[in-house]
C-alpha positions in Angstrom: 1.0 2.3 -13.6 0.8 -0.8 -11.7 -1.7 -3.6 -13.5 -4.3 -5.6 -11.0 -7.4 -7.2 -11.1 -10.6 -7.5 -9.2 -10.8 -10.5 -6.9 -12.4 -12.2 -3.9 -10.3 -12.2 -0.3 -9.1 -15.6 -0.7 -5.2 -17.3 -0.6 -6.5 -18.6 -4.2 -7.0 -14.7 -5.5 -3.4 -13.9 -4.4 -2.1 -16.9 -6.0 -3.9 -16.3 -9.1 -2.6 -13.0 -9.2 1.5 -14.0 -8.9 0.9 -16.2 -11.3 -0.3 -14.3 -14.0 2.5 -11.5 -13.0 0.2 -9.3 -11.6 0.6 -6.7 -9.5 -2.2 -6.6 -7.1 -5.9 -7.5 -5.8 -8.4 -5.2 -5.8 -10.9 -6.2 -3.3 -14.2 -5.4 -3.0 -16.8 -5.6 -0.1 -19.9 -4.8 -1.3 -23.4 -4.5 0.2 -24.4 -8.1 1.3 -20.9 -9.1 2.1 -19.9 -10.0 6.0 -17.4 -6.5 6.7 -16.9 -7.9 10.2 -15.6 -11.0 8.2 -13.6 -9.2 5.9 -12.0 -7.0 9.4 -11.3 -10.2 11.6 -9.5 -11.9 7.8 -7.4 -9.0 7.5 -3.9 -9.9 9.1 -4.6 -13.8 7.3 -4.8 -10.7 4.6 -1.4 -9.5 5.3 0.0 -12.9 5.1 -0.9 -14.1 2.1 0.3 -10.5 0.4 4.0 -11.1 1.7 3.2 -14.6 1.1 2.7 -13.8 -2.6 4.3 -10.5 -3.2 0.8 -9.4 -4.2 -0.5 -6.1 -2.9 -3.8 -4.8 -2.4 -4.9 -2.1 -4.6 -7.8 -1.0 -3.7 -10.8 -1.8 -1.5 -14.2 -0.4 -1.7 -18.0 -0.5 -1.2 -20.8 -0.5 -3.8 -24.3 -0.8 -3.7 -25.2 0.2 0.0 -27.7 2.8 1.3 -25.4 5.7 2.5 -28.1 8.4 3.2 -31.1 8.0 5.5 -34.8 10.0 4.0 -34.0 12.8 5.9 -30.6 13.7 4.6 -28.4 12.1 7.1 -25.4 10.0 6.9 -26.0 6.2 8.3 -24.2 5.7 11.2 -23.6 2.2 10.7 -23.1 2.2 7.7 -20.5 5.0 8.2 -18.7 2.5 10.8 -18.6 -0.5 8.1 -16.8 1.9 6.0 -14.5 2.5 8.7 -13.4 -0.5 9.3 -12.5 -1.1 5.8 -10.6 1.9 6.0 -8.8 0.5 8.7 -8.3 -2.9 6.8 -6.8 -0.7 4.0 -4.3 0.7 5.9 -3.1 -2.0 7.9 -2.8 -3.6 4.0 -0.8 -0.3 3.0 -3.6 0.0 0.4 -3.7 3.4 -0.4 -7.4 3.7 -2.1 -11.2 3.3 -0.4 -14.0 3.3 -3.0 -17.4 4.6 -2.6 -20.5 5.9 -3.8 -23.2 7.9 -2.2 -27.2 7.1 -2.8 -29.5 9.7 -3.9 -32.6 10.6 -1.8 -35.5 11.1 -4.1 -37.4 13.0 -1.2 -34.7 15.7 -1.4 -33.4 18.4 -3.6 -30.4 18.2 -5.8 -28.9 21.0 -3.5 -29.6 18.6 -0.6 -28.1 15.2 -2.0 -25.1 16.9 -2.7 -24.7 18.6 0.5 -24.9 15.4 2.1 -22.9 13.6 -0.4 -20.1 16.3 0.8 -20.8 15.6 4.6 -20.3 11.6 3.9 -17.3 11.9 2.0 -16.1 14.7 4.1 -16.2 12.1 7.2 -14.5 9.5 5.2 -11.7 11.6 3.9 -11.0 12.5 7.3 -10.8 9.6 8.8 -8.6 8.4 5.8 -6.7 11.0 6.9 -5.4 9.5 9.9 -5.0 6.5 8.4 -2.7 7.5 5.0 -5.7 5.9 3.0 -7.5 7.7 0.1 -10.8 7.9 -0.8 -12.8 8.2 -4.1 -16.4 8.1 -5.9 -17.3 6.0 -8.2 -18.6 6.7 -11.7 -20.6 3.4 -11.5 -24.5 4.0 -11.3 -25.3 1.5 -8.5 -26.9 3.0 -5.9 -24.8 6.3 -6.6 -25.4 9.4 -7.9 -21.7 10.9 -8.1 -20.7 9.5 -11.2 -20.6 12.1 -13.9 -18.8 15.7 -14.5 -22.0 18.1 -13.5 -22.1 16.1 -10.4 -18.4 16.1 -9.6 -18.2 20.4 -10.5 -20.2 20.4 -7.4 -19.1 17.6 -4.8 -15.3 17.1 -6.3 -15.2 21.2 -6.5 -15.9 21.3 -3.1 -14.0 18.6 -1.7 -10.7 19.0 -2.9 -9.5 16.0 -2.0 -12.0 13.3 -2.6 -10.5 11.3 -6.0 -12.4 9.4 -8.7 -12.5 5.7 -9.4 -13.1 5.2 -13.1 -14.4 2.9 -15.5 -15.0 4.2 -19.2 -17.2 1.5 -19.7 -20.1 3.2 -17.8 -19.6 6.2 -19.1 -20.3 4.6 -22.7 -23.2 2.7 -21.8 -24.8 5.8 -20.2 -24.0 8.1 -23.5 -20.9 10.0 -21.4 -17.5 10.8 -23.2 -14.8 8.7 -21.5 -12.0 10.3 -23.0 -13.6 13.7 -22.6 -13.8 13.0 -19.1 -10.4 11.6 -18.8 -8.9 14.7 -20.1 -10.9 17.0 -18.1 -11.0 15.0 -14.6 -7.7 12.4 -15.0 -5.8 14.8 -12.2 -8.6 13.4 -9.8 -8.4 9.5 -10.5 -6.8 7.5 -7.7 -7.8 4.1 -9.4 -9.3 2.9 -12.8 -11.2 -0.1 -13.7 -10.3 -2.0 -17.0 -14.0 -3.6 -18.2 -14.9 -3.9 -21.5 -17.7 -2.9 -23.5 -19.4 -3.6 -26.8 -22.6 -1.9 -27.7 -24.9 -2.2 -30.9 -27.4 0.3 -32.1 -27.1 1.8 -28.7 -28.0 -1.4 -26.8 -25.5 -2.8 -24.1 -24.5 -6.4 -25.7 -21.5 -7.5 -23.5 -18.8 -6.4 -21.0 -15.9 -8.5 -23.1 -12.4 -8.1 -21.8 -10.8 -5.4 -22.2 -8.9 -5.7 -25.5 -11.6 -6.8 -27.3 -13.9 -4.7 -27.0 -14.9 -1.2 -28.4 -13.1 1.2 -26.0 -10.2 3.1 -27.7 -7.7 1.9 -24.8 -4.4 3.1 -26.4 -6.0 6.5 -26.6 -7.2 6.6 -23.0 -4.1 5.0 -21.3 -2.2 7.6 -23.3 -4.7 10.5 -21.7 -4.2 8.8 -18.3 0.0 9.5 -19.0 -1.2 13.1 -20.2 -2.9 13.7 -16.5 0.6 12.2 -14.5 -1.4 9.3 -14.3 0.9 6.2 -11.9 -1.9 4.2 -9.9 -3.5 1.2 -10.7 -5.4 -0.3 -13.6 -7.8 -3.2 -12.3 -9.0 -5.7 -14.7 -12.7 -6.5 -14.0 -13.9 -9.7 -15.2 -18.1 -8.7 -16.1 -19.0 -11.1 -19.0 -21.8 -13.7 -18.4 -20.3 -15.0 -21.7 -16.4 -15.1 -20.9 -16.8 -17.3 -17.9 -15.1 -20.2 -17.3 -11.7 -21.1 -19.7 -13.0 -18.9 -22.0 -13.0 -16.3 -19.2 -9.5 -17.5 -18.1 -8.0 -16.8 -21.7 -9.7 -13.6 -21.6 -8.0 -12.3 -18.3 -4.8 -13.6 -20.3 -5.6 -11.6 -23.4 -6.4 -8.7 -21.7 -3.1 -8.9 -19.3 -0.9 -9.4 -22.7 -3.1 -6.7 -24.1 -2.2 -3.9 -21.3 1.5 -4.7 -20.6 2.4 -3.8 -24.2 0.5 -0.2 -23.5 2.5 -0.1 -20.6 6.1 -1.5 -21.8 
């Protein structure tokens, strides 16, 4: 398992990264970010990964608006995905992330029929491009994020992975390690954010380490499933910000590299 963290596309992430002995970047381009950008940055991109001996992980979209009211995949948005696709593999990044809206209008047997055509596209494309792609089991604006969900659109699809992140499987009463053991074959990239809740109440996303998750149990389910990609750090806390945020990346990187030797 390679060990990463979630950054912004800057020369500053990738130095970051080598410093701390990192691995790679994961790099994300969400809804409200410029992908046109992001696609004309990418061979400054390439540089600064040779530059640092720093790869890219993984690259991926939340939050955006996938499905149209009647059922349809959005064509443009379909092309922004596309293009960071393309960005991936010119990167040799091997995942794309994604989630797929739900369309309140429609049945569950529609939203996941279209859920299967929009992956269906992306997986082909990926295809021709030696790139991946995978849901996420994060709740915004996405609806594929649990096991009854994935019996249906992961059943079908055969090769559309998972991206996981225990910690929203906690704060939405899931079992992570359940989940792990059952789906682990399917995950092509994992996010490492804490979590810490009281009396069922969310408190904090602390970093990983110091938190409540029972990592040494689901990194050793993760070796149980053949388990070799990456493990992204995600910085989430409004509280560890700052140095304290800085010696918290550096906890958590200490943390992980003695559960990985």
């Amino acid at each position: 398992m390679q060990l990463g963290i979630i950054a912004k596309p800057t020369e500053e992430s990738f130095q970051n990264a080598e410093q701390k002995e990192l691995d790679f970047v994961e790099l994300c381009i969400n809804e409200g970010h410029d992908v046109e950008e992001f696609y004309r940055n990418k061979k400054q991109l390439a540089q600064w990964k040779d530059k640092y001996g720093v790869n890219v992980g993984s690259i991926g979209r939340w939050k955006s608006i996938r499905i149209n009211p009647q059922g349809r995949v959005i064509e443009d948005e379909l092309q922004k995905c596309f293009k960071l696709i393309d960005v991936a593999s010119e990167l040799e990044c091997a995942n794309f992330v994604s989630g797929c809206n739900y369309v309140e209008e429609l049945s569950y047997y529609e939203n996941c029929s279209a859920a299967i055509d929009f992956f269906s596209i992306l997986i082909e494309y990926g295809k021709t491009k030696g790139v991946n792609i995978s849901s996420y089991n994060c709740r915004k604006v996405n609806f594929v994020h649990n096991p009854e969900v994935w019996k249906t659109v992961h059943g079908h699809l055969k090769n559309l992975g998972i991206k996981f992140d225990p910690s929203h499987s906690r704060y939405f009463g899931g079992d992570y390690l359940q989940e792990t053991l059952e789906w682990g074959k399917r995950f092509n990239h994992v996010h490492l954010k804490g979590s810490l809740i009281v009396n069922g109440k969310r408190v904090d996303d602390p970093p990983a380490g110091l938190d409540q998750t029972d990592w040494k149990t689901f990194i050793s389910l993760l070796r149980v499933n053949g388990y070799t990609g990456g493990l992204s750090i995600e910085p989430h806390s409004p509280v560890w910000t700052g140095d304290l945020g800085e010696k918290g990346i550096d906890y958590t990187i200490s943390y992980m590299k003695n559960l990985l030797f």
